[in-house]
N, C-alpha and C positions, 0 to 999 in steps of 0.2 A: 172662398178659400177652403181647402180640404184638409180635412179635421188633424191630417200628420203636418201638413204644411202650419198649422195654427198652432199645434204643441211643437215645433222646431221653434216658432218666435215666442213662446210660452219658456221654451229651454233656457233660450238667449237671453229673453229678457230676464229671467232669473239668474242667469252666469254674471251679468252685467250689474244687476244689483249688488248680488254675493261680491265680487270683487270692487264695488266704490265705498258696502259697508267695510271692509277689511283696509282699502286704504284709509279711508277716515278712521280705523282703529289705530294705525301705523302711528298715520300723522299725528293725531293727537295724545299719541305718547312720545313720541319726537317731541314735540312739542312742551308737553309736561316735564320731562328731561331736560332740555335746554331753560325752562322757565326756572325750574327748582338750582341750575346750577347759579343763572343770574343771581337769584334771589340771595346766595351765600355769597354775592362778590364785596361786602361788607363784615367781614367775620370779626369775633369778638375782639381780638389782639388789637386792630384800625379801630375799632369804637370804642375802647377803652384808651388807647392812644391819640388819636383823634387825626393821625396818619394815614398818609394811601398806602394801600396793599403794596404799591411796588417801595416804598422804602426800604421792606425787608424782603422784597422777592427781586430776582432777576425780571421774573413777569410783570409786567404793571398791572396784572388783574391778579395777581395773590398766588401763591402754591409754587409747589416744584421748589428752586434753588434757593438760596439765600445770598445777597449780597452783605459783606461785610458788617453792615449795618445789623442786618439780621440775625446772623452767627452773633454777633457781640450782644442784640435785643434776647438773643437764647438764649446763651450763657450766664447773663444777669438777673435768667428767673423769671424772662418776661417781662422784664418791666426797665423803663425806662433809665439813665444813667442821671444821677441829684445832680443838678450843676452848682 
């Protein structure tokens, strides 16, 4: 093998490295990103209530809109109605 022929697969294999460390950088902040949003799909309001997120969300995983329930859970300060 001739010495430019050896640093062209020298080059390559270096391009090919550079770019699986960069996706594995991606990925595992993708990754880290969707972990840390799971990880809040229990926020403090459901665990002091003892409620799922969708009681007072349109979403059944928490956030965004409010259903009725919700507007009415905020307007009373957070907390629950005495029965």
């Amino acid at each position: 093998m001739a010495l430019a022929e050896m640093h062209k697969a020298f080059a390559t294999a270096a391009l090919c490295l550079a770019v699986g460390v960069a996706a594995a950088i991606v990925s595992g902040g993708t990754i880290t990103l969707i972990a840390s949003n799971m990880a809040q799909a229990m926020p403090a309001y459901a665990a002091q209530t003892g409620l799922p997120c969708g009681k007072c969300h349109v979403n059944p995983a928490g956030g965004g809109q409010r259903t009725a329930f919700g507007k009415a859970f905020a307007a009373n300060g957070h907390k629950l109605p005495k029965k």
